[in-house]
ROKE-224961 format. One record per residue (C-alpha): x, y, z; residue in three letters. Coordinates in Angstrom, 1 decimal, m for minus. Example, Ala and Ser with C-alpha at 12.3 -4.5 7.8 and 13.67 -1.06 7.14 Angstrom:
BEGIN
+--------+--------+--------+-----+
|     px |     py |     pz |  aa |
+--------+--------+--------+-----+
|   12.3 |   m4.5 |    7.8 | ALA |
|   13.7 |   m1.1 |    7.1 | SER |
+--------+--------+--------+-----+
END
This chain:
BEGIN
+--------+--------+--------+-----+
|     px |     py |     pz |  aa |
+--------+--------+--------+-----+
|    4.1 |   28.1 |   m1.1 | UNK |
|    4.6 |   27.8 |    2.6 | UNK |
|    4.6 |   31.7 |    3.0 | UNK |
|    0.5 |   31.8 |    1.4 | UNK |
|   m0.5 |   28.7 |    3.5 | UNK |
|   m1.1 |   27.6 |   m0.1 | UNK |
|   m0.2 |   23.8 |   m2.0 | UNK |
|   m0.2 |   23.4 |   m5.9 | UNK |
|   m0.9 |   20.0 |   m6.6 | UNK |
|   m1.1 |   19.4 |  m10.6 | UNK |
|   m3.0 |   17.0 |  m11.7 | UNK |
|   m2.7 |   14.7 |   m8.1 | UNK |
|   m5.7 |   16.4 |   m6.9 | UNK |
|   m9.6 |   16.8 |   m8.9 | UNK |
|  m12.2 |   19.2 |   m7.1 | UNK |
|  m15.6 |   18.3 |   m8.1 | UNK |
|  m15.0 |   16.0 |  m10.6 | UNK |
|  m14.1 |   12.6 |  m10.7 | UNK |
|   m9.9 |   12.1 |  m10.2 | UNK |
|   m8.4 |    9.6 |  m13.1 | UNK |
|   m5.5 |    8.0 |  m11.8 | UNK |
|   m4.0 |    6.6 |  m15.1 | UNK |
|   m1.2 |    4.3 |  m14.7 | UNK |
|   m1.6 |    4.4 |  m10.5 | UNK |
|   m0.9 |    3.3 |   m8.1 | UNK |
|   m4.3 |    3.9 |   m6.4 | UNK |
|   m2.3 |    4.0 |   m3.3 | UNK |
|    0.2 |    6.1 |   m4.3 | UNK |
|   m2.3 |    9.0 |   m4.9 | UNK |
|   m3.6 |    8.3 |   m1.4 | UNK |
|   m0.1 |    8.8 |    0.2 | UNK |
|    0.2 |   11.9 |   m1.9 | UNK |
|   m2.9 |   13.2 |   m0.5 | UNK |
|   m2.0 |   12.5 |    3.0 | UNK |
|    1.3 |   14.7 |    2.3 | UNK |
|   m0.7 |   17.6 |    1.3 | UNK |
|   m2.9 |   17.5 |    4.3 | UNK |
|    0.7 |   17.1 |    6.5 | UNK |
|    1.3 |   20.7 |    4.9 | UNK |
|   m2.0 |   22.3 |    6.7 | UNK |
|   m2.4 |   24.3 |    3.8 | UNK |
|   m5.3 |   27.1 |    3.4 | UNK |
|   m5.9 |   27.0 |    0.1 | UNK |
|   m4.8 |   24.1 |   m2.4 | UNK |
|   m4.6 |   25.0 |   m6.0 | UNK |
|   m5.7 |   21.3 |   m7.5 | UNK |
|   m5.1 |   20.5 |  m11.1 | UNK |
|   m8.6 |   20.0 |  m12.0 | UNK |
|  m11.3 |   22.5 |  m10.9 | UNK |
|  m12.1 |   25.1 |   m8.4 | UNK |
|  m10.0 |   26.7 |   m5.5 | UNK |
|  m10.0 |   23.4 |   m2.9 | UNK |
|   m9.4 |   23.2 |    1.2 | UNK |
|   m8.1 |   19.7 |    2.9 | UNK |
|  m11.8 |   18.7 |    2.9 | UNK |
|  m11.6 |   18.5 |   m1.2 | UNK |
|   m8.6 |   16.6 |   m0.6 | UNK |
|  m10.2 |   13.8 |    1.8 | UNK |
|  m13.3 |   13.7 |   m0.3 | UNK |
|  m11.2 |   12.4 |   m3.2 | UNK |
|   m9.0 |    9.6 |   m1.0 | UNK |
|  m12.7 |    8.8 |    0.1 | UNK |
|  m13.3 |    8.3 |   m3.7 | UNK |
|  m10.1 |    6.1 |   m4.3 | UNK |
|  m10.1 |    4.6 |   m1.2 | UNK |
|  m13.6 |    3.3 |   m2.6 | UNK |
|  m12.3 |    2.3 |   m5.9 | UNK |
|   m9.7 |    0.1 |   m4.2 | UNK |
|  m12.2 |   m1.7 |   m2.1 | UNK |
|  m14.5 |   m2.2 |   m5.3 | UNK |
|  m12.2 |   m3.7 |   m7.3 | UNK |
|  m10.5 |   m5.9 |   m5.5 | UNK |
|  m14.2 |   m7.2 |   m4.3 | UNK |
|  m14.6 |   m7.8 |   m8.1 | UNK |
|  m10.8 |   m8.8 |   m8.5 | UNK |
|  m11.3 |  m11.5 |   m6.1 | UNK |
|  m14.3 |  m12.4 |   m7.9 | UNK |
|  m12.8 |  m13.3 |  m11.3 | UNK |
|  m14.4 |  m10.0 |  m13.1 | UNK |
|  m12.2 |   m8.3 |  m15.8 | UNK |
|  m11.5 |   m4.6 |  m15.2 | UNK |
|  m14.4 |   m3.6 |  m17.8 | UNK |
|  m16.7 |   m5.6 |  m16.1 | UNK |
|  m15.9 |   m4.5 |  m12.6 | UNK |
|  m16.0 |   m0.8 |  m13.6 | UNK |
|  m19.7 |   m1.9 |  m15.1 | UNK |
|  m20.6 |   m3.6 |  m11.7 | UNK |
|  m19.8 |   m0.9 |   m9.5 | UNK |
|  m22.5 |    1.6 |   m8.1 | UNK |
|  m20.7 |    4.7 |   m7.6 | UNK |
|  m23.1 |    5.7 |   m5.1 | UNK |
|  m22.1 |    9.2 |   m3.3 | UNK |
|  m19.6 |   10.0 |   m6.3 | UNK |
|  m22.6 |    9.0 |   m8.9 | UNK |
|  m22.7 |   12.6 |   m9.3 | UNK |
|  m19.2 |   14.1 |   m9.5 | UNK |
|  m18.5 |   14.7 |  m13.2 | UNK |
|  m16.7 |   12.7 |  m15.7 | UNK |
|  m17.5 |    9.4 |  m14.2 | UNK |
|  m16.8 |    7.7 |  m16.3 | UNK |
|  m13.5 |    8.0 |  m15.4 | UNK |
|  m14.5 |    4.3 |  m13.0 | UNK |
|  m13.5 |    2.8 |  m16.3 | UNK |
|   m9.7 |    3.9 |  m16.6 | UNK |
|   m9.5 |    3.7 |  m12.4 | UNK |
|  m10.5 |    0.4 |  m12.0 | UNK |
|   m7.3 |   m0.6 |  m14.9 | UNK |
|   m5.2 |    1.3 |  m12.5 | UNK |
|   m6.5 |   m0.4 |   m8.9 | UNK |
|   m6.5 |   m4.4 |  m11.0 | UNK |
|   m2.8 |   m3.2 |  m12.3 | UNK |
|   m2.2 |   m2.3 |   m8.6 | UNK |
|   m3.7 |   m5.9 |   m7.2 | UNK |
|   m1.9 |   m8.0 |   m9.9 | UNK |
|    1.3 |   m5.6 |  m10.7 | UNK |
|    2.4 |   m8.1 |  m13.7 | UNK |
|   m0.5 |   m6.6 |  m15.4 | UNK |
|    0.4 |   m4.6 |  m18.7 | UNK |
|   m0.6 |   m1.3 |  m18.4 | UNK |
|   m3.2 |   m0.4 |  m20.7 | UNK |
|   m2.6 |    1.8 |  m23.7 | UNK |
|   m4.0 |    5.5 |  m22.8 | UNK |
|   m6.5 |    5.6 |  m25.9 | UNK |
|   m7.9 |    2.1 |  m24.6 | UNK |
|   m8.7 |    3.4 |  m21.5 | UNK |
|  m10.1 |    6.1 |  m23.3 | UNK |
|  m12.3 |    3.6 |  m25.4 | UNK |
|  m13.5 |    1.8 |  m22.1 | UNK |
|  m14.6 |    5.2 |  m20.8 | UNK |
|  m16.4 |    6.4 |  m23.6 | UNK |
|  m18.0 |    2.7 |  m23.8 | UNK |
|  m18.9 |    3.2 |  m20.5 | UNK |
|  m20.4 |    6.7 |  m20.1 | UNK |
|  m22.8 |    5.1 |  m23.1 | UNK |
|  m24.0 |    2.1 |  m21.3 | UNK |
|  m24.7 |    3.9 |  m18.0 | UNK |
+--------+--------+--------+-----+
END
């Protein structure tokens, strides 16, 4: 709403919580993001959570930025996306809520390094989270 200084994103953008990117790409979101930012909007309506400014919108490309860097660590290293997600310490985002959303991102960022990956069936990635949130 150019008038309102004001951006509606849907479900591209989370405000305090952790973003879950699905069937990605990681990097996708990330240009997405920078497009809103482009915009100089006031206030951004995100799909998930409170009211958010551009900060909320650079904290979460922080957030998947960090994801991508993870996983490919643990790509490289010959980890499967369950046992990546595991390995990671989440560190600053520890606390954002629904974490366990690592689970279904790190599908998305191995699916984005090796694109002739199947996607995942949504109530898998659904079971790895839920696995996940028990185990941490």
């Amino acid at each position: 709403v150019p008038d309102a200084d004001a951006v509606f994103t849907g479900d591209l953008l989370f405000a305090r919580c952790t973003p879950m990117v699905w069937a990605g790409p990681i990097s996708g979101f990330i240009a997405a993001a920078d497009r809103i930012l482009d915009l100089s909007p006031t206030t951004i309506v995100p799909g998930h959570g409170p009211l958010a400014d551009p900060g909320t919108v650079r904290d979460m490309q922080g957030y998947l930025r960090f994801v991508m860097h993870e996983s490919e660590i643990r790509f490289r290293g010959g980890l499967d996306p369950v046992q990546a997600a595991d390995d990671i310490d989440l560190g600053a985002f520890r606390d954002w809520g629904d974490a366990e959303r690592i689970a279904g991102n790190v599908d998305a960022a191995y699916r984005e390094l090796d694109p002739s990956r199947p996607v995942t069936p949504v109530p898998e990635l659904f079971l790895r989270m839920a696995r996940w949130r028990a185990r941490h």
